[in-house]
LUMTIDREN-150019 format. One record per residue (C-alpha): residue in three letters; x, y, z; residue number from 0. Coordinates in steps of 0.001 Angstrom, whole numbers, plus 500000, padded with zeros to 6 digits. Each point is the difference from the previous one (the first is absolute). Layout:
{r ALA, {X, Y, Z}, NUM} ...
end
This chain:
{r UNK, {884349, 877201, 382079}, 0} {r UNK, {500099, 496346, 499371}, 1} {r UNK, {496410, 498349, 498526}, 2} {r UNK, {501123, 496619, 500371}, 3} {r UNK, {500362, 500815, 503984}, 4} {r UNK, {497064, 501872, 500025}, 5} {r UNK, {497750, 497194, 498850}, 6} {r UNK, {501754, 497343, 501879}, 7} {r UNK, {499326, 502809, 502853}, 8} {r UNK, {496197, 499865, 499484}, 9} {r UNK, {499661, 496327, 499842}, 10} {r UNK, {501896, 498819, 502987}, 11} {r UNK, {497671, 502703, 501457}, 12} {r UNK, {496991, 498108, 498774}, 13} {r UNK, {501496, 496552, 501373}, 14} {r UNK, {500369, 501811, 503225}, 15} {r UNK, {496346, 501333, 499938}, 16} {r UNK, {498631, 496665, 499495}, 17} {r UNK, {501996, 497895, 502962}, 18} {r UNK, {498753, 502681, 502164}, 19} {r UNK, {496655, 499413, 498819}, 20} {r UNK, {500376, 496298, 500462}, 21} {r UNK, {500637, 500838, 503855}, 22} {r UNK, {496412, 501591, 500184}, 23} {r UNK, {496974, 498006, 500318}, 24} {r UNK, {498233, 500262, 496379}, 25} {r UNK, {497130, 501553, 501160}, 26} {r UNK, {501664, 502753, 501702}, 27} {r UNK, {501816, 500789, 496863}, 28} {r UNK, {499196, 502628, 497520}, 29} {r UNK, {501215, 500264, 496696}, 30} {r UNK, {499882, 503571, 498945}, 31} {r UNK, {501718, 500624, 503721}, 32} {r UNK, {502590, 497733, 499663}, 33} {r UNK, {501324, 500890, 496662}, 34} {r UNK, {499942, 504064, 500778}, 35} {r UNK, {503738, 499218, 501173}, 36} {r UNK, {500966, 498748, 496272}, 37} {r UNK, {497958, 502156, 497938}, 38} {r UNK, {501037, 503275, 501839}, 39} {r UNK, {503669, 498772, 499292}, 40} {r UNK, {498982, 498970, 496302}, 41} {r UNK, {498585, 503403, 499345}, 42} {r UNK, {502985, 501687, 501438}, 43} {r UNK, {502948, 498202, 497632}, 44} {r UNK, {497305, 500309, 497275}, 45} {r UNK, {500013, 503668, 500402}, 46} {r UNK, {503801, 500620, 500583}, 47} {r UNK, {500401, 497587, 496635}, 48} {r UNK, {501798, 497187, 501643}, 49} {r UNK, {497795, 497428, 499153}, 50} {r UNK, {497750, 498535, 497043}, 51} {r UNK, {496055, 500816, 500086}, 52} {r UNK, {499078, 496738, 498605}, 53} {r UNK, {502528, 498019, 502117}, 54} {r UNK, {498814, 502054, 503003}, 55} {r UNK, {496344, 499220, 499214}, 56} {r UNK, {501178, 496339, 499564}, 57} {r UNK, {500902, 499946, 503902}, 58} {r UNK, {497560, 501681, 501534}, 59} {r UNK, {497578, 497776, 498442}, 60} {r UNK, {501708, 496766, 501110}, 61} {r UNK, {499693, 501212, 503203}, 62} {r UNK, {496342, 500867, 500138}, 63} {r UNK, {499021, 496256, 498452}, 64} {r UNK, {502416, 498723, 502567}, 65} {r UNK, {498188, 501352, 503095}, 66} {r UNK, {496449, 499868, 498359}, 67} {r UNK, {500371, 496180, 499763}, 68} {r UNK, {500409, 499952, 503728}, 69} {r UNK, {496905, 501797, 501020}, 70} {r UNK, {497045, 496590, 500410}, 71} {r UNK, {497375, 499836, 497592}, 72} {r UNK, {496852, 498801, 500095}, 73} {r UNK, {499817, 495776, 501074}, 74} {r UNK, {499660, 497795, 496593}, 75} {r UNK, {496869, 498000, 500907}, 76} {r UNK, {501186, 497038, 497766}, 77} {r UNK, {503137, 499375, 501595}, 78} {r UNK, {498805, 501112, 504374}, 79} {r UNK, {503052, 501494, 501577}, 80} {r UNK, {501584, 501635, 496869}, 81} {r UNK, {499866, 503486, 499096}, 82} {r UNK, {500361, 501705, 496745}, 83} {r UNK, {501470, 503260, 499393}, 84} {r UNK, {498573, 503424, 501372}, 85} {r UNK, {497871, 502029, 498100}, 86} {r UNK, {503438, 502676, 499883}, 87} {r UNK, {501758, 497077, 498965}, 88} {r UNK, {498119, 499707, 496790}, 89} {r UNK, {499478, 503266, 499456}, 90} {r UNK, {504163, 500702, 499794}, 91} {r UNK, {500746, 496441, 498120}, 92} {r UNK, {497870, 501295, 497540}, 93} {r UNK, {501629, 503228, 500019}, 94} {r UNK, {503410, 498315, 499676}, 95} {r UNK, {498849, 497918, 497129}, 96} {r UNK, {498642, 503334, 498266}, 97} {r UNK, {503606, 501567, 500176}, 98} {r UNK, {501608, 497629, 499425}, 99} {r UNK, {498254, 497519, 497434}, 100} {r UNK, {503269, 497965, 498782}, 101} {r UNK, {500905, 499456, 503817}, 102} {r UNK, {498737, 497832, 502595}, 103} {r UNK, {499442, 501024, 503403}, 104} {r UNK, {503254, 497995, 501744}, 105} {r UNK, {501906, 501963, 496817}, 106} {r UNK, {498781, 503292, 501804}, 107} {r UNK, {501179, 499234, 503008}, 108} {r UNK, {503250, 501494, 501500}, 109} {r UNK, {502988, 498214, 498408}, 110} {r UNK, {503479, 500918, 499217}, 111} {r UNK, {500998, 502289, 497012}, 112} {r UNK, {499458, 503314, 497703}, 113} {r UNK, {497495, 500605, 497764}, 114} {r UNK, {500905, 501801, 496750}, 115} {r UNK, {498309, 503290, 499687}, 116} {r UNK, {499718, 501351, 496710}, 117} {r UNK, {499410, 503699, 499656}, 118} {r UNK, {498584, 501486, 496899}, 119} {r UNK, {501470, 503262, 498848}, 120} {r UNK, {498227, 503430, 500798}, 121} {r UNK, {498616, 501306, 497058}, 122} {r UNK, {501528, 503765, 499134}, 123} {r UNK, {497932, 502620, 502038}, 124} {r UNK, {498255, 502624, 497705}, 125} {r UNK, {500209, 503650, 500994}, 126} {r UNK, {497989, 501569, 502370}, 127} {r UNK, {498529, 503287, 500165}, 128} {r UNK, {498306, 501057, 503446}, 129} {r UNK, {498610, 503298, 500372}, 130} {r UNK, {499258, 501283, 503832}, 131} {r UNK, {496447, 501175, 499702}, 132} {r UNK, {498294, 500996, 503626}, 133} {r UNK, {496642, 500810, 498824}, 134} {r UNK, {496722, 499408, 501342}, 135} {r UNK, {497626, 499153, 497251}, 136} {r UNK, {496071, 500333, 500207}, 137} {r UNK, {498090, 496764, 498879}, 138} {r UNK, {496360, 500049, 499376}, 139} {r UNK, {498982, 496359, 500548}, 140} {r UNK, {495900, 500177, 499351}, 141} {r UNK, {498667, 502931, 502805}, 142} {r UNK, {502967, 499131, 502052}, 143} {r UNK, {503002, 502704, 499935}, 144} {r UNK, {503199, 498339, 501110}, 145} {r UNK, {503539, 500968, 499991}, 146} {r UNK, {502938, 497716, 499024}, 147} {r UNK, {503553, 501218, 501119}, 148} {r UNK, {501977, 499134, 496911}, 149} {r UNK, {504377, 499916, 501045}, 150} {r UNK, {501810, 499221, 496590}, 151} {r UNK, {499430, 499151, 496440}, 152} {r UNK, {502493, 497319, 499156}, 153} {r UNK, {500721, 498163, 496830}, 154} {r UNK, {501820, 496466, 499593}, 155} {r UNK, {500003, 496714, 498308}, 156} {r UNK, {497090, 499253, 501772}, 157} {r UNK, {498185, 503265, 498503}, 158} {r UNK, {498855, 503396, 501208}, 159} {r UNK, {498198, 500381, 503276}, 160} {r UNK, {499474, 502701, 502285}, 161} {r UNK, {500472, 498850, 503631}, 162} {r UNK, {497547, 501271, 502463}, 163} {r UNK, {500178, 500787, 504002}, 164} {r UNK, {498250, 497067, 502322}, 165} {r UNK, {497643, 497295, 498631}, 166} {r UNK, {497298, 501841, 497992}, 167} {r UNK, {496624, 499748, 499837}, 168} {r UNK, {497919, 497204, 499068}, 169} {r UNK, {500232, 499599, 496181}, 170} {r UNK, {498784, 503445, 498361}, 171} {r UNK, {498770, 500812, 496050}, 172} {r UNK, {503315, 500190, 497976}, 173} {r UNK, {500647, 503166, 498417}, 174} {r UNK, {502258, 501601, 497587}, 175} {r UNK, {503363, 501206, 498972}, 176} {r UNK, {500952, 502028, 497289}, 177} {r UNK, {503789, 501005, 498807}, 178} {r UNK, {501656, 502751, 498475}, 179} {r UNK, {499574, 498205, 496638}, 180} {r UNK, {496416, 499550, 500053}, 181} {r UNK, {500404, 496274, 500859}, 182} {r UNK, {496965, 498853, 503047}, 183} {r UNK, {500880, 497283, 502339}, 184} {r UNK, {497484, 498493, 502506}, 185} {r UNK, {500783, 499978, 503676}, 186} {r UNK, {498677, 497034, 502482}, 187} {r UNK, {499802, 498176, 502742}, 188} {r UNK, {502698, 497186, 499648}, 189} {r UNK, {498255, 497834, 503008}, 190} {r UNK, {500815, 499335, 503330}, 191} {r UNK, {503530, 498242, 499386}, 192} {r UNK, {501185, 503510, 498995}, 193} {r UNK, {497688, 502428, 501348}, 194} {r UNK, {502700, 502921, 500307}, 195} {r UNK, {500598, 500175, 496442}, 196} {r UNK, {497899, 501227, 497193}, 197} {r UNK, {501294, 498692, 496358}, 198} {r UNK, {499542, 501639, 497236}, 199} {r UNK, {498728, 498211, 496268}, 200} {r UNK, {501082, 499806, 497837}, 201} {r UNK, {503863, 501026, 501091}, 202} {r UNK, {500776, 503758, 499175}, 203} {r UNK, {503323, 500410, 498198}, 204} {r UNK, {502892, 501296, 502039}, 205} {r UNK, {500378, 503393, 498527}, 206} {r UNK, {496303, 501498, 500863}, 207} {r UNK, {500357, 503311, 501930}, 208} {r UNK, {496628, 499959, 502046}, 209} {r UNK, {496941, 498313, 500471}, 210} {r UNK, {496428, 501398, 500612}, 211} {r UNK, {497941, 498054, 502486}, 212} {r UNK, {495887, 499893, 498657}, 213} {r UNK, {498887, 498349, 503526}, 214} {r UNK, {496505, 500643, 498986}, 215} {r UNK, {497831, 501590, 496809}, 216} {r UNK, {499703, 503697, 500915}, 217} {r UNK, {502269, 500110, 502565}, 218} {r UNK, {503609, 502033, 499058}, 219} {r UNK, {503220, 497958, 499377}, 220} {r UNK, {502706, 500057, 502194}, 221} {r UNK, {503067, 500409, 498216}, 222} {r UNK, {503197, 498034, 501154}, 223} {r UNK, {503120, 501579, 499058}, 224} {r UNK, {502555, 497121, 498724}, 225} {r UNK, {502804, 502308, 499928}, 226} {r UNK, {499866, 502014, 503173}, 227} {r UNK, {503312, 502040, 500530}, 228} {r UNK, {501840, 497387, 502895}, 229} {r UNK, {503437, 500569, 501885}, 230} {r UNK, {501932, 497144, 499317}, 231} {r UNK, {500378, 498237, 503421}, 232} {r UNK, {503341, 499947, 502204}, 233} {r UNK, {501545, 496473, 499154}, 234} {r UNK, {503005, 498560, 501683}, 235} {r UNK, {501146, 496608, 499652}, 236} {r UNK, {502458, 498727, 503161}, 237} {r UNK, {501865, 496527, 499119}, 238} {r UNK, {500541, 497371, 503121}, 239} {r UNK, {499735, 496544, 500034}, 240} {r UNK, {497275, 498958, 502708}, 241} {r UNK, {498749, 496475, 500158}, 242} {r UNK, {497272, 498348, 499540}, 243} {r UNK, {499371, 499129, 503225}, 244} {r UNK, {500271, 503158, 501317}, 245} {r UNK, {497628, 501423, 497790}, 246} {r UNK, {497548, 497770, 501128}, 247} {r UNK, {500537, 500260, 503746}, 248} {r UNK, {499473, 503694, 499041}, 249} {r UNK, {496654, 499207, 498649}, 250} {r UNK, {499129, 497663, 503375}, 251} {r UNK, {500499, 503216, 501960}, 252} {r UNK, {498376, 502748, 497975}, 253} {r UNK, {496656, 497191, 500230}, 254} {r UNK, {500174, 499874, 503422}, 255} {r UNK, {500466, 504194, 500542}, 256} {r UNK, {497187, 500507, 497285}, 257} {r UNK, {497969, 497149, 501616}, 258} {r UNK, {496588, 501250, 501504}, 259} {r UNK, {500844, 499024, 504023}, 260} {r UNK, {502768, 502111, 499947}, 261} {r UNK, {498530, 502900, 497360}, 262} {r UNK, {496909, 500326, 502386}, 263} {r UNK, {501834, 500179, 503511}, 264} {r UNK, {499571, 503673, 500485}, 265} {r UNK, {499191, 499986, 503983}, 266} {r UNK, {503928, 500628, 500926}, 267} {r UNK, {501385, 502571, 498021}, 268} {r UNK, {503881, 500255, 499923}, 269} {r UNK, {500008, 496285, 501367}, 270} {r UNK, {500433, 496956, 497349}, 271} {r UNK, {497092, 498421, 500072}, 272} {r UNK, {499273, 496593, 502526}, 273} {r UNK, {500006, 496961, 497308}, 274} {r UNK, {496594, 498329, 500133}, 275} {r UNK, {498191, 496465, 499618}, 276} {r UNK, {499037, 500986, 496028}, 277} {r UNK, {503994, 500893, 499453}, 278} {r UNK, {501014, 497149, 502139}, 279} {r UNK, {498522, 497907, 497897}, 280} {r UNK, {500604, 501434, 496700}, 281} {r UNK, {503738, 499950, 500727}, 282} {r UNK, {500229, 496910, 502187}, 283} {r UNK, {503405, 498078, 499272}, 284} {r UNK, {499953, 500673, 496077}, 285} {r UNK, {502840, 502600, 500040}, 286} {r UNK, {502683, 497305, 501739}, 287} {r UNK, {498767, 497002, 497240}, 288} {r UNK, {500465, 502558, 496827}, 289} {r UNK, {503677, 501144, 501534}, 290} {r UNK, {500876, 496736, 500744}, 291} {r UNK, {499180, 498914, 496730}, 292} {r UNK, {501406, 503158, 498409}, 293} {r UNK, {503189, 498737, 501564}, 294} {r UNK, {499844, 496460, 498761}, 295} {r UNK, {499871, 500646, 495821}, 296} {r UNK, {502422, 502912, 500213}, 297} {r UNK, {497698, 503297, 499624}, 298} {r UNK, {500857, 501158, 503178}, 299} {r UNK, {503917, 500611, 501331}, 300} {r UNK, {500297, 498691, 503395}, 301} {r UNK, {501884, 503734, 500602}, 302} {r UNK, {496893, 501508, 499160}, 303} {r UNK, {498368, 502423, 502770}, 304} {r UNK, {496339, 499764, 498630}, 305} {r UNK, {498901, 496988, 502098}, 306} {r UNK, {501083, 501848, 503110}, 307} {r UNK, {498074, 503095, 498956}, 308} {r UNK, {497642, 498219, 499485}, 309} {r UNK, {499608, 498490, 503179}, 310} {r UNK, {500761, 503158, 501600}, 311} {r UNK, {496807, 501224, 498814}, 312} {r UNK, {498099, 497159, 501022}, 313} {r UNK, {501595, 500907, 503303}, 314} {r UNK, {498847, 503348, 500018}, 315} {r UNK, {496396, 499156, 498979}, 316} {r UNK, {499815, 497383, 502648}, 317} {r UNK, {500242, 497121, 497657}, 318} {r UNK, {501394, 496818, 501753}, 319} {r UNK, {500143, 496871, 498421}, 320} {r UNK, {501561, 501421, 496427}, 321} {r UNK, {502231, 497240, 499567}, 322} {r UNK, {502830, 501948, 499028}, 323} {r UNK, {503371, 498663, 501915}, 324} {r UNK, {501938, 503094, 498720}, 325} {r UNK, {500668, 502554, 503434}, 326} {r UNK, {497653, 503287, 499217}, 327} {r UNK, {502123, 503148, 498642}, 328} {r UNK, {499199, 503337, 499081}, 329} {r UNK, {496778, 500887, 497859}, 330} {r UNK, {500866, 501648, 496124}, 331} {r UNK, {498609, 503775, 500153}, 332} {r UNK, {496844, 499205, 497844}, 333} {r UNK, {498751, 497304, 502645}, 334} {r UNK, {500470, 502354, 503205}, 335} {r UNK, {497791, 502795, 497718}, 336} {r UNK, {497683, 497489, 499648}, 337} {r UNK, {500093, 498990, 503839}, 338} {r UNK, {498927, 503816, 500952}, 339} {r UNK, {498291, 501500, 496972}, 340} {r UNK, {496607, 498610, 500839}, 341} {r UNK, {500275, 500910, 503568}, 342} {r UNK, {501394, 503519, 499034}, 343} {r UNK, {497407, 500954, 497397}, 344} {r UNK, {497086, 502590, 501212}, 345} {r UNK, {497062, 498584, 498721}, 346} {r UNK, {498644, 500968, 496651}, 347} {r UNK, {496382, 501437, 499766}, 348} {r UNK, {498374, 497779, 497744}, 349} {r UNK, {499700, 502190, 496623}, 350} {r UNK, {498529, 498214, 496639}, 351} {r UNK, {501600, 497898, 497743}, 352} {r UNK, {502986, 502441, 497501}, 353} {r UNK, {502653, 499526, 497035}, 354} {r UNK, {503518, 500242, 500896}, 355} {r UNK, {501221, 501289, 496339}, 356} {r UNK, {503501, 498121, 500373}, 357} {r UNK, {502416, 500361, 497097}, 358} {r UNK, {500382, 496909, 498002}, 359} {r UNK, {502978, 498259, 500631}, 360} {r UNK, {501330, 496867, 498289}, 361} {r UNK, {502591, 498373, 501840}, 362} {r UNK, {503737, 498415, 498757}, 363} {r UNK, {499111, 496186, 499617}, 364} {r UNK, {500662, 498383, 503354}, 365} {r UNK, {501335, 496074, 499556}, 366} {r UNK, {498076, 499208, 496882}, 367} {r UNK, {496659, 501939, 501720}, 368} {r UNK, {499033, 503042, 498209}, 369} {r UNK, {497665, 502784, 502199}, 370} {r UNK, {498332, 502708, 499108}, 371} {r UNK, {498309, 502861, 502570}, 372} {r UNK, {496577, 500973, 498883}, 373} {r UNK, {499063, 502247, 502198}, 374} {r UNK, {498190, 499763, 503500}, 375} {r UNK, {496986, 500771, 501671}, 376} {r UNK, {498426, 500761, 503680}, 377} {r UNK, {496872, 499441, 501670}, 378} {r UNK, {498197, 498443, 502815}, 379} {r UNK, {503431, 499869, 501961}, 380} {r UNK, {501796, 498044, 497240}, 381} {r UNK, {502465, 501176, 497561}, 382} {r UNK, {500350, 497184, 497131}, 383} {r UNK, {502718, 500806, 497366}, 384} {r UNK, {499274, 498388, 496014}, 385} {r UNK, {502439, 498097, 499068}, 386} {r UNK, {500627, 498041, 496287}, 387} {r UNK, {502709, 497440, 499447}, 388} {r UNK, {501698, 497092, 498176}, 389} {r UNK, {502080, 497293, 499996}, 390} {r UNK, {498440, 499004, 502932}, 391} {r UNK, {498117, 497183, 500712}, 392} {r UNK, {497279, 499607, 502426}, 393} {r UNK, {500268, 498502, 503458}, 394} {r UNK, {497746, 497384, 501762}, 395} {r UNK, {497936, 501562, 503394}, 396} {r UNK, {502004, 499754, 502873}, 397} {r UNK, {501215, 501907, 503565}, 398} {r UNK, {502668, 501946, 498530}, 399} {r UNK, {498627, 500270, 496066}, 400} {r UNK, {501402, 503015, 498469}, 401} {r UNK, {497532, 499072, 496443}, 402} {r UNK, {502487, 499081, 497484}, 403} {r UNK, {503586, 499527, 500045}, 404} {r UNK, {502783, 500797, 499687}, 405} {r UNK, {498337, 503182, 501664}, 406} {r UNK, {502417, 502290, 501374}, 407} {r UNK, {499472, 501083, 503484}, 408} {r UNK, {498389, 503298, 500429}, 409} {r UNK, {500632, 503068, 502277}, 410} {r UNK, {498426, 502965, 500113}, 411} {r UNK, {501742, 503488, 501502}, 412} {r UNK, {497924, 502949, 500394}, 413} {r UNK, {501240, 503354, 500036}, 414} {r UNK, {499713, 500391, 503588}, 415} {r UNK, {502629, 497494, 500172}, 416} {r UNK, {497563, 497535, 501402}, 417} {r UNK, {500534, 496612, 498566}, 418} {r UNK, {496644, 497583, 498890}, 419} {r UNK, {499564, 496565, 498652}, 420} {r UNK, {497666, 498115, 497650}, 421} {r UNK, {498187, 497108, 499483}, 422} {r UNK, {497791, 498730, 497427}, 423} {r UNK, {496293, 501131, 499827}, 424} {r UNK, {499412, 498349, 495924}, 425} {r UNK, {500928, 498448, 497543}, 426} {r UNK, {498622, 499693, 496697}, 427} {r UNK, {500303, 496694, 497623}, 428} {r UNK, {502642, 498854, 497823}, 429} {r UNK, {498884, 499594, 496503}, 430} {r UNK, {501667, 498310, 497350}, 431} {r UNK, {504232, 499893, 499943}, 432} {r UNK, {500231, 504197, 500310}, 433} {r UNK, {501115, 498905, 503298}, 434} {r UNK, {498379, 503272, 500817}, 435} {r UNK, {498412, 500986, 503094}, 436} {r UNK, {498091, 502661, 502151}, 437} {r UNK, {500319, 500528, 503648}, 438} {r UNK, {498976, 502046, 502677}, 439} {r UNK, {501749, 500288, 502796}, 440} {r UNK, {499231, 501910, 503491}, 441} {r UNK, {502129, 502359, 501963}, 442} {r UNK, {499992, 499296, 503870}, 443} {r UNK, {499528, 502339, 501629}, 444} {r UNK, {498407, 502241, 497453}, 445} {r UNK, {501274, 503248, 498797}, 446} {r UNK, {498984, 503040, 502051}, 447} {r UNK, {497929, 502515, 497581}, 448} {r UNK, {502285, 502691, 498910}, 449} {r UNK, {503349, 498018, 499539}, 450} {r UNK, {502150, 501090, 497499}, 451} {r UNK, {501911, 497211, 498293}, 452} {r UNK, {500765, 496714, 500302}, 453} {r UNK, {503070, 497756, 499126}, 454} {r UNK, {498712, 496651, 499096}, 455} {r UNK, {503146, 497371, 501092}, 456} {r UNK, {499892, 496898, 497973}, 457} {r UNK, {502909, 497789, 501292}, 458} {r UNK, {501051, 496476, 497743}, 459} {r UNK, {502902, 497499, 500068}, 460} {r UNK, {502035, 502306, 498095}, 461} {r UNK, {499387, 503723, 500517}, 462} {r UNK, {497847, 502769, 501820}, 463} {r UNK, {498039, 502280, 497912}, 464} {r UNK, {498197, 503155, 501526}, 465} {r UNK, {497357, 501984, 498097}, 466} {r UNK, {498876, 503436, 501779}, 467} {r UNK, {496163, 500365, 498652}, 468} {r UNK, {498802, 503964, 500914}, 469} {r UNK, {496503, 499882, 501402}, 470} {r UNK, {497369, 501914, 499357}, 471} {r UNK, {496533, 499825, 501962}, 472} {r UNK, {496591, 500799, 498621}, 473} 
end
């Protein structure tokens, strides 16, 4: 990949946005409309690495003080026939001059260039210890009797916590812990920016062998076995060299076949279904400005058959307007599951929420990105699977987000050969430099109750890895 190209890329890109805008009357213009094209392109170099954040940030904003100059503000009564700038005006030169406080506004605009970026080193990971759990634990909360699905005890530089199924219940009484040593920790709610996990204080040392839950005075302790007898999970590591690009067309197409148009068209069985308006418009003509751009700074070989998968799907799903040049080829075996698995599936009575006790599985570190399995869990039609990891760092909200990057793309193969995707359904916040994060991530379509394993796929720049978790359902 070349970064110099890539920026150059993104701001002839922003010129080009703003002499189209010039061609539209100002009052017909929108700014957050007219700068999706750029920051959907911005996001995607950001997230295959071929570009600077800051520089990136740099651009976009240009742009937006560029077009919010041109929308008319109100008239200046001292001078009749002038107008100052719009309230949106303001609001993002002020914005600008927040950012960036030793630049002015024309220095923010799109010029010529590359900006430095300077990367501080990670800092060493500390070991982790995560423990597959699948318990239901009783809490007494006052004269209410709740239950709180907990999936995994995990410990890391950011501490112990054990991480729980779904978004609990509103903030509850914390309760106790106590070790094998005699040691007592106290158990609470953390607060709504991580409500899946449940820290515990102060942070146990790594060797403990169990911990008794107190929920309550009176009540018996639930006893959480820290060194539960656990197959060691089937690892195998495949090296190939797959680009960047690809890897993110990849994740373009396992967002559109998890997306909820297509997950929720069950009125044709055996029949892909018919795109419509809500996918239309999600996809749009995205796809063709990311490959084209992909193309441009180098992180996508112009032999590559990705783009023409990719609009061979769009084909399929009755997607027009895609964008993508490249004639549509054949579909990869894990998209033409996905095409038929929600149409094949018998419906699932509903059943309440359970613990899929999956083996722990930390994976090989993928591209600097280190992942670790923590187990999953089903209910209300979802399957979510726990995830920890580091050297990661965490990615702005946008169409094809993944959380943090570098994020390897993830597959899921269940042992009825039927192949799911995922997408993300949380992630917690980054504290400090750990450069540590949780995630949860949903499987589309869900598992079926009963299936027996699992291999999760977790595909980077550099290699394939494939961990086969067994299930077990309670």
């Amino acid at each position: 990949m070349n970064r110099e190209r890539a920026e150059t890329y993104l701001r002839q890109l922003a010129e080009a946005e703003l002499r189209r805008a010039r061609t539209l009357p100002a009052d017909l213009f929108r700014t957050r409309r007219d700068t999706a094209r750029l920051t959907l392109v911005a996001q995607a170099l950001l997230a295959v690495g071929a570009v600077d954040a800051g520089a990136a940030d740099q651009i976009q904003a240009g742009l937006e003080l560029a077009v919010a100059v041109r929308q008319p503000g109100p008239v200046n009564q001292a001078s009749p026939g002038q107008r100052g700038l719009s309230p949106d005006a303001l609001m993002r030169l002020a914005r600008l001059m927040h950012r960036f406080p030793r630049r002015t506004a024309a220095a923010a605009l799109p010029v010529s260039g590359l900006s430095a970026g300077h990367t501080r080193p990670a800092p060493q990971r500390a070991s982790w210890r995560a423990v597959p759990v699948g318990r239901v634990i009783p809490i007494r909360d006052g004269d209410a009797r709740r239950e709180l699905l907990v999936v995994a005890y995990v410990q890391s530089a950011d501490g112990a916590r054990f991480t729980t199924a779904g978004w609990p219940f509103h903030p509850f009484t914390p309760f106790t812990a106590a070790d094998d040593r005699g040691t007592r920790y106290q158990i609470s709610f953390p607060g709504e920016m991580r409500p899946r996990e449940l820290p515990l204080s102060p942070d146990p040392p790594h060797q403990i062998r169990w911990l008794d839950l107190i929920t309550a005075p009176g009540e018996p302790a639930t006893r959480i076995d820290l060194d539960p007898p656990s197959p060691a999970p089937q690892v195998t590591v495949t090296r190939n060299a797959t680009s960047p690009g690809e890897l993110m067309l990849d994740v373009i197409a396992a967002r559109i076949l998890s997306g909820g148009p297509l997950a929720f068209r069950k009125d044709n069985p055996g029949q892909p279904a018919a795109a419509d308006d809500r996918l239309h418009a999600f996809v749009a003509d995205g796809p063709g400005d990311i490959v084209a751009a992909l193309h441009a700074v180098g992180a996508l070989s112009a032999a590559s058959r990705v783009p023409g998968q990719l609009a061979g799907l769009c084909n399929r799903l009755g997607i027009s307007g895609h964008g993508i040049t490249a004639p549509a080829d054949d579909l990869p075996e894990r998209w033409r599951s996905l095409l038929t698995s929600y149409h094949r599936r018998k419906p699932q009575a509903g059943s309440a929420p359970g613990i899929l006790a999956a083996t722990v599985a930390e994976l090989p570190e993928l591209d600097g990105a280190q992942i670790a399995i923590l187990g999953l869990h089903h209910g209300e039609a979802r399957t979510i699977v726990h995830m920890l990891a580091s050297g990661v760092t965490q990615e702005d909200d946008w169409e094809y987000a993944r959380g943090v990057r570098p994020l390897p793309v993830l597959w899921i193969r269940d042992s009825s050969g039927r192949w799911h995707t995922t997408h993300t359904n949380g992630v917690s916040p980054m504290w400090g430099d750990t450069r540590e994060i949780m995630l949860w991530l949903a499987i589309m379509p869900p598992l079926d109750r009963g299936t027996a394993w699992i291999d999760v796929v977790a595909t980077g720049p550099s290699a394939e890895v494939r961990a086969r978790l067994p299930l077990s359902w309670e």
